[in-house]
LOMI-43729 format. One record per residue (C-alpha): x, y, z. Coordinates in Angstrom, 3 decimals. Example, Ala and Ser with C-alpha at 12.3 -4.5 7.8 and 13.67 -1.06 7.14 Angstrom:
PT,c1,c2,c3
PT,12.300,-4.500,7.800
PT,13.670,-1.060,7.140
This chain:
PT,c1,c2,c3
PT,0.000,0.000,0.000
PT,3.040,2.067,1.112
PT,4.187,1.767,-2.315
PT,1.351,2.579,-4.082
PT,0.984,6.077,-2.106
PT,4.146,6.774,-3.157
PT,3.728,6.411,-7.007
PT,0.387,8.286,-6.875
PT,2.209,10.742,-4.645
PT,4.883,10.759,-7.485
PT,2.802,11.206,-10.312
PT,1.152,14.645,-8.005
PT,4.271,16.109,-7.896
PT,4.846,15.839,-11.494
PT,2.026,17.025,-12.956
PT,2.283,19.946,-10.232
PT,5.969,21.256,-11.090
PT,5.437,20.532,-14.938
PT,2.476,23.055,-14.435
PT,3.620,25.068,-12.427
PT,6.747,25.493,-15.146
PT,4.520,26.536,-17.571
PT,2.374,28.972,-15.445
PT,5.769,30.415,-14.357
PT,6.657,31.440,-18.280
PT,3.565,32.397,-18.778
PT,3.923,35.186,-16.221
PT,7.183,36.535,-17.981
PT,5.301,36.427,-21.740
PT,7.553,33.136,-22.623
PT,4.231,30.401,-22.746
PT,2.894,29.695,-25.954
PT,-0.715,28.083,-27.074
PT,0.062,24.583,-27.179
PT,2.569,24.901,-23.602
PT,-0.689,26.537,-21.927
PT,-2.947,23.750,-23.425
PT,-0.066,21.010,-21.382
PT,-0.166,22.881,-18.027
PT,-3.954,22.531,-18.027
PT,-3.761,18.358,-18.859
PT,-1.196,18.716,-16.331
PT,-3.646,20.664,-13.839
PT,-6.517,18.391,-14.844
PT,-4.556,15.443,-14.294
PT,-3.734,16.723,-11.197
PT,-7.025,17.362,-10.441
PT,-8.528,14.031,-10.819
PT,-5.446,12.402,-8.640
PT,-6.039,13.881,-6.019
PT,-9.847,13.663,-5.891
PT,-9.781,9.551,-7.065
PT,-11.546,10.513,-10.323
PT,-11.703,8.501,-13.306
PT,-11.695,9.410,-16.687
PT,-14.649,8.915,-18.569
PT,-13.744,7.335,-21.913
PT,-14.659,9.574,-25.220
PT,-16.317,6.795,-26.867
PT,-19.101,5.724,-24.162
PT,-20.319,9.853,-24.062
PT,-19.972,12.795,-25.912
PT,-16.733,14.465,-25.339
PT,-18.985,17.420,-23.336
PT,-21.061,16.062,-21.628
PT,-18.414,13.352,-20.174
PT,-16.561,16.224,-19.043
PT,-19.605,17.788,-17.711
PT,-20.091,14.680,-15.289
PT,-16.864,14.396,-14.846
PT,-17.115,17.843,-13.123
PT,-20.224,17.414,-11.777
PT,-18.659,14.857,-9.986
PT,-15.553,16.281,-8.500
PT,-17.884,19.181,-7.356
PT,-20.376,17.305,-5.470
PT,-17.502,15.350,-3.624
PT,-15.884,18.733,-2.875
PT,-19.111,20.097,-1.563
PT,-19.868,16.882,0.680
PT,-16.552,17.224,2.414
């Protein structure tokens, strides 16, 4: 179990400092498009770590509205805490 916190812990960490990177060039003017489009995967990734969420897959319901419950989701459990 030990080990399994660790590589989720891991995996937090990365996606934080590889978004953080890219929020910190985008302060200075150095970010482009497709870098700014990364940090949010990277956020969103994040995101879903740390609240246990899965991702829905794109072929079982349209690309919005899976995200919308997706959302929905992570909401509701941050609202019931």
């Amino acid at each position: 179990m030990l080990r399994a916190a660790s590589a989720t812990l891991a995996r937090v960490v990365s996606n934080y400092r590889a978004a953080q990177l890219i929020a910190i060039r985008d302060a200075s003017g150095e970010a482009d498009t497709e870098e700014l489009r990364k940090a949010v995967i990277h956020y969103r990734t994040l995101f879903d770590e740390l609240l246990g969420v899965k991702p829905v897959a794109p072929s079982s319901v349209p690309a919005d509205r899976g995200v919308l419950r997706q959302y929905r989701s992570c909401l509701e459990r941050l609202l019931s805490i």
